[in-house]
C-alpha positions as CSV (number, residue, x, y, z in Angstrom):
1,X,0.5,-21.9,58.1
2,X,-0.9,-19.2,60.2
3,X,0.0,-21.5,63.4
4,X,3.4,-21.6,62.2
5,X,3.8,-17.7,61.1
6,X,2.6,-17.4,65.2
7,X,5.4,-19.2,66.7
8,X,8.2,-17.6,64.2
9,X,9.4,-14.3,63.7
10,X,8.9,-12.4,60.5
11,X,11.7,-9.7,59.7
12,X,12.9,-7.7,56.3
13,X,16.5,-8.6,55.4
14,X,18.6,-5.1,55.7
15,X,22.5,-4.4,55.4
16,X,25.7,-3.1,56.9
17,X,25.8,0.5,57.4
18,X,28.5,2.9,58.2
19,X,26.8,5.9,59.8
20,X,27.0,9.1,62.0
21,X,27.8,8.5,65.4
22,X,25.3,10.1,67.8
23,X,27.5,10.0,70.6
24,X,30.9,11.3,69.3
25,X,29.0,13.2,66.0
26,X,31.9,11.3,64.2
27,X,30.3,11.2,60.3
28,X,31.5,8.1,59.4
29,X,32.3,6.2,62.7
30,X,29.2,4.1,63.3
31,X,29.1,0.6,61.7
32,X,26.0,-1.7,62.1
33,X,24.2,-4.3,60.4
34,X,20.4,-3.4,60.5
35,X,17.4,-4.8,59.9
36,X,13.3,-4.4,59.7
37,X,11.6,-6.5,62.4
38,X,7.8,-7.0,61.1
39,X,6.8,-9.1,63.8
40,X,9.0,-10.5,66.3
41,X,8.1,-12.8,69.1
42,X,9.5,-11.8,72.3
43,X,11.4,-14.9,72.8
44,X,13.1,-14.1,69.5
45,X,14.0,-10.4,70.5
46,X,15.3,-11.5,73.8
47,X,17.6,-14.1,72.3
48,X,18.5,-11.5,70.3
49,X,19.5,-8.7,73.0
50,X,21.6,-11.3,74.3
51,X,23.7,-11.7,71.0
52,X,24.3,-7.6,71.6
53,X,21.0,-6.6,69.5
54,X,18.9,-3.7,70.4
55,X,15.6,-1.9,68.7
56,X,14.7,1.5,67.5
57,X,11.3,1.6,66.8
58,X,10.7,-1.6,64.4
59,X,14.6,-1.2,63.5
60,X,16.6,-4.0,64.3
61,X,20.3,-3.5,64.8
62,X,23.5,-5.2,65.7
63,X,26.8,-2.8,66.1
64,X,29.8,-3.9,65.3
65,X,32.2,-2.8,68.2
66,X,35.5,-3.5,66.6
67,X,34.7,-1.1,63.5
68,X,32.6,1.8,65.4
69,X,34.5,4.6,67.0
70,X,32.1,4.7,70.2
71,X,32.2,0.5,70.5
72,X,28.4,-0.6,72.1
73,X,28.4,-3.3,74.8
74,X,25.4,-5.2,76.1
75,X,25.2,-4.9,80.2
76,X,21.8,-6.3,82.1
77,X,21.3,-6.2,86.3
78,X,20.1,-9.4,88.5
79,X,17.2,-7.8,90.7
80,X,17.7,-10.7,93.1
81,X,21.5,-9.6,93.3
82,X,20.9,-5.6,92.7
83,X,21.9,-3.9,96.2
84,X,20.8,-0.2,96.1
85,X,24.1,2.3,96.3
86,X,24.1,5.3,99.4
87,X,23.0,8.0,96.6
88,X,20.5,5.7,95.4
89,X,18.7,5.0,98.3
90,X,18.7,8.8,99.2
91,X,17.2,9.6,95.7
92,X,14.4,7.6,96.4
93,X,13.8,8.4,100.3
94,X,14.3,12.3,99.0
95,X,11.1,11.6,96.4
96,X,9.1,9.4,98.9
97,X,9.4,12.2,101.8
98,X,9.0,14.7,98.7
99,X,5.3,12.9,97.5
100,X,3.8,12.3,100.6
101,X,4.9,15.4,102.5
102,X,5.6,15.9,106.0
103,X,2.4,16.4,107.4
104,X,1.3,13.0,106.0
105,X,4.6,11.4,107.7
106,X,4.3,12.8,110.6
107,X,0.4,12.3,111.0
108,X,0.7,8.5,110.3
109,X,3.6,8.4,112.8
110,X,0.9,8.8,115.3
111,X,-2.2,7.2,114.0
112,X,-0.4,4.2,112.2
113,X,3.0,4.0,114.8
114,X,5.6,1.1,113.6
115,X,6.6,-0.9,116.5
116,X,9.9,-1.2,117.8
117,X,10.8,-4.1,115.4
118,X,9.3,-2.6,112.6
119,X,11.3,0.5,113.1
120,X,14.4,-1.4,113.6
121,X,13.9,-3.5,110.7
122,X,13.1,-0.3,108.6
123,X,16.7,0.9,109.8
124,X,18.5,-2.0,108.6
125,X,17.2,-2.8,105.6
126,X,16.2,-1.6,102.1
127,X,13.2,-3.6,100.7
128,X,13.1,-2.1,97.2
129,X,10.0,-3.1,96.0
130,X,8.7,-1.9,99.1
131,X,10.4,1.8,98.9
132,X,9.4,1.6,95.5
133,X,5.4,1.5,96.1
134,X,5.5,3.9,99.0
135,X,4.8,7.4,97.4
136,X,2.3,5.8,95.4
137,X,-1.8,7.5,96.1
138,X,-2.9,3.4,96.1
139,X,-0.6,3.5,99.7
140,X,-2.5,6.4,101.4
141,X,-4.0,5.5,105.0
142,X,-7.5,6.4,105.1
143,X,-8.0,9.1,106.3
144,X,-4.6,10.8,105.3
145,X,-4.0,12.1,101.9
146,X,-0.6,12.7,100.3
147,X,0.7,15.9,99.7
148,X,0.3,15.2,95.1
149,X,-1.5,12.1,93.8
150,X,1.7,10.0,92.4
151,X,0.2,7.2,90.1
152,X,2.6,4.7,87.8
153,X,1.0,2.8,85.1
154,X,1.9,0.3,82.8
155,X,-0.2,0.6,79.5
156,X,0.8,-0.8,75.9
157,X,2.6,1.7,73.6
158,X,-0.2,4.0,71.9
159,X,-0.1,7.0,70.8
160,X,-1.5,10.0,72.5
161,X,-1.3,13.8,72.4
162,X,-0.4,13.8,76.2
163,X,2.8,11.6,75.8
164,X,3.6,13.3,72.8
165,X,3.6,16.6,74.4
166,X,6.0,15.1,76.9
167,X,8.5,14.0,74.1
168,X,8.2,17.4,72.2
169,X,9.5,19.3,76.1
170,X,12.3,16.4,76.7
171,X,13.5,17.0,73.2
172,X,13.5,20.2,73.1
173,X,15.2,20.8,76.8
174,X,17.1,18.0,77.5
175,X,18.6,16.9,73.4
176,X,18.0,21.0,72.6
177,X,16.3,19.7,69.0
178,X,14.5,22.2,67.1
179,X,10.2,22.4,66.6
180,X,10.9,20.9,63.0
181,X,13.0,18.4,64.4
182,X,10.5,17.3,66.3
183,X,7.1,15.5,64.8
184,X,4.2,13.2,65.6
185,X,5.5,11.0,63.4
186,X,9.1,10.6,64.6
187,X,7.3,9.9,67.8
188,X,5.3,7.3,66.6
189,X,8.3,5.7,64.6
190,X,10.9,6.3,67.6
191,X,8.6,5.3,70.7
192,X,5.2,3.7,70.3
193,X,6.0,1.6,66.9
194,X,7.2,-1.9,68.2
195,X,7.6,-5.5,66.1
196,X,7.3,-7.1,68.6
197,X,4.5,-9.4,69.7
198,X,2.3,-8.7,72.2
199,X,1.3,-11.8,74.3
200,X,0.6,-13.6,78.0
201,X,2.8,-15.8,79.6
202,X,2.0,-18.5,82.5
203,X,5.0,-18.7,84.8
204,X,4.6,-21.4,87.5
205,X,0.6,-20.2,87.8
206,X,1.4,-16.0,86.9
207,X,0.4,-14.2,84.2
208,X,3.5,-12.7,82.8
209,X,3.1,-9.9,80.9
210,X,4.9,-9.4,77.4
211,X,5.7,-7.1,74.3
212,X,6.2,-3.3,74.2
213,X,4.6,-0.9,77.1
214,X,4.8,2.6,78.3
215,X,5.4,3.1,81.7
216,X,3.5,6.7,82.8
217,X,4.7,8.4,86.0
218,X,1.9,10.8,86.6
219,X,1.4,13.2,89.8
220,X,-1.9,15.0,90.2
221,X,-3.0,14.3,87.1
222,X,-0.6,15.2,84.8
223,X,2.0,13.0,83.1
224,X,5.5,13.8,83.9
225,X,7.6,11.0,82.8
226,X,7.4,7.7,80.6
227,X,9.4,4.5,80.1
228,X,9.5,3.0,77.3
229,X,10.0,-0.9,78.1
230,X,9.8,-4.4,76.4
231,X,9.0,-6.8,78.7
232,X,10.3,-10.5,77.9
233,X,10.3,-13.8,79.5
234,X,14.0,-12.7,81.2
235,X,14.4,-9.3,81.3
236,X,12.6,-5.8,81.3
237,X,14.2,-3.8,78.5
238,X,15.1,-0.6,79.2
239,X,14.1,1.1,75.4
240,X,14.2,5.0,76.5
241,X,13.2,7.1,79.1
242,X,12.0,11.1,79.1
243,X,10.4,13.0,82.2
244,X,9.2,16.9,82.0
245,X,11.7,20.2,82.7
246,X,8.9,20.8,85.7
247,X,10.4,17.3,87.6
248,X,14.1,17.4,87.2
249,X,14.7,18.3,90.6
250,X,12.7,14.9,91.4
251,X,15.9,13.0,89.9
252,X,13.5,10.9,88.0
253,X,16.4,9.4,85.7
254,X,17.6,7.3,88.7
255,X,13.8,6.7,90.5
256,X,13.3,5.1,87.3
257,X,15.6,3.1,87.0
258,X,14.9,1.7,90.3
259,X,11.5,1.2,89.4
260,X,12.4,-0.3,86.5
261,X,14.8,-3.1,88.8
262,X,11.7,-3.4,91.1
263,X,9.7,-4.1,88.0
264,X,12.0,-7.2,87.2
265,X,12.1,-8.1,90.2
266,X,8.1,-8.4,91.3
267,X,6.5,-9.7,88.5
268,X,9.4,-12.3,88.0
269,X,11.5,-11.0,84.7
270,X,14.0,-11.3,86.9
271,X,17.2,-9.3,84.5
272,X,17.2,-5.5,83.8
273,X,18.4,-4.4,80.5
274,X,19.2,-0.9,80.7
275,X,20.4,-1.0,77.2
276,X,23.9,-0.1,75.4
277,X,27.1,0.7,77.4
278,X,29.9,2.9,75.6
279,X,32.5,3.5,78.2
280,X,33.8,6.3,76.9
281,X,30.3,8.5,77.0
282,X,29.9,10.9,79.6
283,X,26.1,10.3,79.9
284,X,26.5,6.9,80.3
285,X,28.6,6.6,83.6
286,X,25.5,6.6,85.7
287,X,24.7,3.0,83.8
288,X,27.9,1.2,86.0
289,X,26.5,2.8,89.5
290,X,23.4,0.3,89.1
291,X,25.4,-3.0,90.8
292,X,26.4,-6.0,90.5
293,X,26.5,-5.9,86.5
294,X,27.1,-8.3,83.9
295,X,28.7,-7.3,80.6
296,X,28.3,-9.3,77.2
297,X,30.7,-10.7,75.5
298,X,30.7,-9.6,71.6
299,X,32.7,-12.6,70.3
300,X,31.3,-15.8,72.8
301,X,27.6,-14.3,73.9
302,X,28.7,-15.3,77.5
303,X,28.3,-12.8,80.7
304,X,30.8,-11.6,82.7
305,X,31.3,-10.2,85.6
306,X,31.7,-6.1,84.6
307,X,34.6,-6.1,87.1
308,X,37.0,-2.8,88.2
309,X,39.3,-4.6,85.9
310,X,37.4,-4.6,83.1
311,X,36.4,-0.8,83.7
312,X,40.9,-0.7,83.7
313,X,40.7,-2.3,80.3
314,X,38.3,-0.4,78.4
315,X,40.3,3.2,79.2
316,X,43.0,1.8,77.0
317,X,41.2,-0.4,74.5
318,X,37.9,0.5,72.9
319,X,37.3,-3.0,71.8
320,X,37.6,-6.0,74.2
321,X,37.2,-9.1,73.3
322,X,35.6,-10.6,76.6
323,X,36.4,-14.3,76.0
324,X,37.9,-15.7,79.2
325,X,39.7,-12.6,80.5
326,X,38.0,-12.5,84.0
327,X,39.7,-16.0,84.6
328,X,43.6,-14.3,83.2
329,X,46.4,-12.8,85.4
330,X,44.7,-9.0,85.3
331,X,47.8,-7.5,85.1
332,X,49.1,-9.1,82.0
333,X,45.6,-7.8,80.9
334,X,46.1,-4.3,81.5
335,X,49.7,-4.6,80.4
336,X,48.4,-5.8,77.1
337,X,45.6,-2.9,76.8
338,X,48.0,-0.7,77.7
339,X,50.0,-1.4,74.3
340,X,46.9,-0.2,72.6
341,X,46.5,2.9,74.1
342,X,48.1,4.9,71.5
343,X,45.0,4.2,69.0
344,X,42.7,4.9,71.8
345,X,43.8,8.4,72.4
346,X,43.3,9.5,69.2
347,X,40.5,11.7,68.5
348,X,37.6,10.2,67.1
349,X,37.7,11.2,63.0
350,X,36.7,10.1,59.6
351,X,39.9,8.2,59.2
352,X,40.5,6.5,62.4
353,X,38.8,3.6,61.1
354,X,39.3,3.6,57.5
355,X,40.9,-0.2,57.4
356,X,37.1,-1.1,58.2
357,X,35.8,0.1,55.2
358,X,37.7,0.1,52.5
359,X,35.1,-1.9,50.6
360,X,31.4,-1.1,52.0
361,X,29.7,-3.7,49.6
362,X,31.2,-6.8,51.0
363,X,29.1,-8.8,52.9
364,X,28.5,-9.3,57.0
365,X,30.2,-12.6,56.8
366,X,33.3,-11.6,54.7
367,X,33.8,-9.0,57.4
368,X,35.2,-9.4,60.8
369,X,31.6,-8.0,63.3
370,X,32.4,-9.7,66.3
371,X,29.9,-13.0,67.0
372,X,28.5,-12.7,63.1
373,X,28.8,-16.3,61.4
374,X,31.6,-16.5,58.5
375,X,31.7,-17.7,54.8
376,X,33.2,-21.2,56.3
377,X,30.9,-21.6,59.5
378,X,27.7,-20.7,56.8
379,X,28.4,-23.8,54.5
380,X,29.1,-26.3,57.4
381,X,27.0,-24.8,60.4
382,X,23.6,-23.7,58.9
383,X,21.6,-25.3,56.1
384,X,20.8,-22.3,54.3
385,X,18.8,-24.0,51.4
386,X,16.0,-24.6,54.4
387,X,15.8,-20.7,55.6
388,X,12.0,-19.5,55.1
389,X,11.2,-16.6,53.2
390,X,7.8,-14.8,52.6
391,X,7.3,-13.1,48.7
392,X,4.0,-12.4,47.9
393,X,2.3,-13.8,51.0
394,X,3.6,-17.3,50.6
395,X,6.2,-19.0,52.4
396,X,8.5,-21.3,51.5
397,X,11.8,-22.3,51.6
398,X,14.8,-20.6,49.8
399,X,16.1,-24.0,47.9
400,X,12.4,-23.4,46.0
401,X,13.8,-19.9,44.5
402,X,14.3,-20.9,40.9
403,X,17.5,-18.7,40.5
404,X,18.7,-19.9,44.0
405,X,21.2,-22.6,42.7
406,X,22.7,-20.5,40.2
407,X,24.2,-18.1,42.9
408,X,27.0,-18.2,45.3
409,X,27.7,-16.3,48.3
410,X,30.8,-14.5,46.7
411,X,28.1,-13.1,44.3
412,X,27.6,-9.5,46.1
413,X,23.7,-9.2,46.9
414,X,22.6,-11.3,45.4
415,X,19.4,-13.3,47.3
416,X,21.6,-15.4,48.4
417,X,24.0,-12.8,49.9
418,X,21.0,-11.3,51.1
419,X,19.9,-14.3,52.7
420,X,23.2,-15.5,54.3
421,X,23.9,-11.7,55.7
422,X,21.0,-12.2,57.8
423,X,21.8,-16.0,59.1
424,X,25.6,-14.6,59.8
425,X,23.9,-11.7,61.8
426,X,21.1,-14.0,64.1
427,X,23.4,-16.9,64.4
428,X,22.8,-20.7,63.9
429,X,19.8,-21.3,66.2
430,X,17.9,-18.1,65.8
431,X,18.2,-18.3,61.9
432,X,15.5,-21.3,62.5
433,X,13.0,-19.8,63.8
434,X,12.3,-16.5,61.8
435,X,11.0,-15.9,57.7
436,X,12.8,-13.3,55.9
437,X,9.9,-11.2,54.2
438,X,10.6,-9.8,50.5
């Protein structure tokens, strides 16, 4: 059993919420179905980002775009395709030149002189993971010595006073919260706690490395900045990134972001997750300048393109459905979004999306969450009677429940409501390989 409980994914059934909004502060406009991941294999959790999952902590959550006022879509970067913009490429020559400092540049112009092809070649092109290494101390030429010691490591995600000291100045600067806002605890919870399994992966004779990490930016000494990333056979997982008030000029946000590409694209993850997109927050924007870009469909679970067009579509709808429209007439597209504008403009308030929850206690799959699996595609799609479920330290399957027969998914949360809100949520293939802990 303990071989089996290794290969599956163990997670505590949870429910729909409505919810503030943390983007719009709308009270009542967020609508997700959550869960409690207990421990999660990362080829679980990455199957699950691409059904438009994301984490908090060991929270598990899937937002349902066509309910929530500030919709949530799933984007991700090829590094093999990624092509660094103008501004980006300054950002990062700006810190390189910034790190080293110019007597080290122009001392190593004459001890260590490019060549003529070299110099050329260094004119032409932009070798990211190149650029991206270059400011590090482990790329000093003996005898020179950068200007400040700039070390990046990649460590799993434990608690320390020095990273928490980091979060306490980002939170209070940057997201202006107060000291009692601000805890050890919501730290812990927010940043380092993680269900999802650590482990090794051999691809084609390289150790992959995978589970939850803190990347730590440090220069001379101190740390000044920290991703937090979950690395997983196809993507590096952009979870949440914070960098001290002393550094801003640095313009860390977009360094690491680039780092985080170059990341995906050395070691071989290959797809960079920088997490949700809502079009319509401000903050965001800088998300689309990291291109090309692929956008998830909510409904299908394909990738598209995240085309100009799209961009066009989303001013006048909130929710798109993604399901073939790259391959439409794009005008008839935008002609259709454009009927929809009126609801669009609206401000964001406690009413605006009242048809959505006029009864909070029905069930995921009696709803209408884009991609979730319905009371019909339950009974003929999935053989619920086989889920696994862990009570008490044993496992075994639902069908084995004494009361199990006697229910039926019309009866409200009940264990088998319970049970088939989850299924609905993960989808037909992932519903196999995870045990719903009691």
């Amino acid at each position: 059993m303990d071989t089996l409980i290794d290969t599956l994914s163990v997670i505590t059934p949870g429910e729909y919420i409505r919810g503030s909004c943390g983007y719009c502060k709308n009270n009542h406009g967020d609508f997700s179905y959550r869960v409690d991941g207990v421990d999660v294999t990362v080829e679980f959790y990455q199957k699950l980002l691409d059904r438009g999952w994301r984490r908090s902590g060991k929270l598990l959550y899937k937002p349902d775009q066509r309910a929530s006022c500030c919709p949530a879509y799933t984007i991700r970067v090829d590094s093999l395709e990624y092509h660094p913009s103008k501004d980006q490429r300054q950002a990062l020559n700006r810190f390189n030149k910034q790190i080293i400092g110019q007597k080290y540049l122009a001392a190593a112009a004459k001890i260590f002189p490019r060549n003529r092809e070299q110099s050329q070649k260094r004119k032409q092109e932009f070798d990211l993971v190149e650029r991206i290494h270059e400011s590090e101390s482990s790329e000093q030429k003996f005898p020179l010595v950068h200007d400040q010691a700039f070390v990046v490591t990649l460590e799993v995600g434990n608690f320390t006073e020095e990273k928490y000291r980091l979060f306490e100045n980002y939170q209070r600067v940057v997201h202006q919260q107060s000291p009692n806002q601000i805890t050890r605890e919501s730290f812990i919870g927010f940043l380092c706690a993680s269900p999802i399994k650590e482990a090794h992966k051999d691809v084609n004779g390289t150790l992959l490395l995978t589970g939850s990490y803190h990347q730590c930016y440090w220069i001379d000494g101190k740390l000044v900045a920290m991703g937090v990333l979950d690395l997983l056979p196809q993507c590096v997982s952009g979870v949440y990134f914070m960098c001290h008030e002393s550094v801003r000029e640095l313009n860390f946000g977009k360094i690491s972001a680039m780092r985080e590409i170059a990341l995906a694209k050395e070691k071989g993850y290959r797809w960079w997750y920088p997490g949700f997109y809502i079009h319509e927050n401000v903050k965001m924007k800088y998300k689309r300048k990291f291109a090309p870009q692929q956008i998830l469909s909510p409904e299908s679970y394909q990738w598209h393109l995240f085309t100009k067009e799209i961009r066009l579509q989303l001013n006048y709808s909130k929710y798109i459905r993604l399901t073939g429209e790259e391959n439409s007439d794009q005008s008839s597209l935008l002609d259709e979004s454009l009927s929809q504008s009126s609801r669009n403009h609206q401000e964001c308030n406690s009413d605006c999306h009242s048809h959505f929850n006029e009864n909070l206690l029905a069930p995921l799959y009696m709803r209408t969450v884009p991609g979730t699996l319905n009371t019909k595609q339950l009974q003929t799609e999935v053989d619920l009677d086989s889920i696994l479920i862990r009570l008490h330290n044993d496992i075994f399957q639902v069908q084995e429940l004494l009361t199990w027969n006697e229910t039926t998914l019309d009866d409200y949360h009940s264990i088998k409501s319970v049970i088939a809100e989850a299924v609905s949520a993960v989808g037909p293939e992932l519903c196999k390989n995870m045990i719903l802990e009691f």
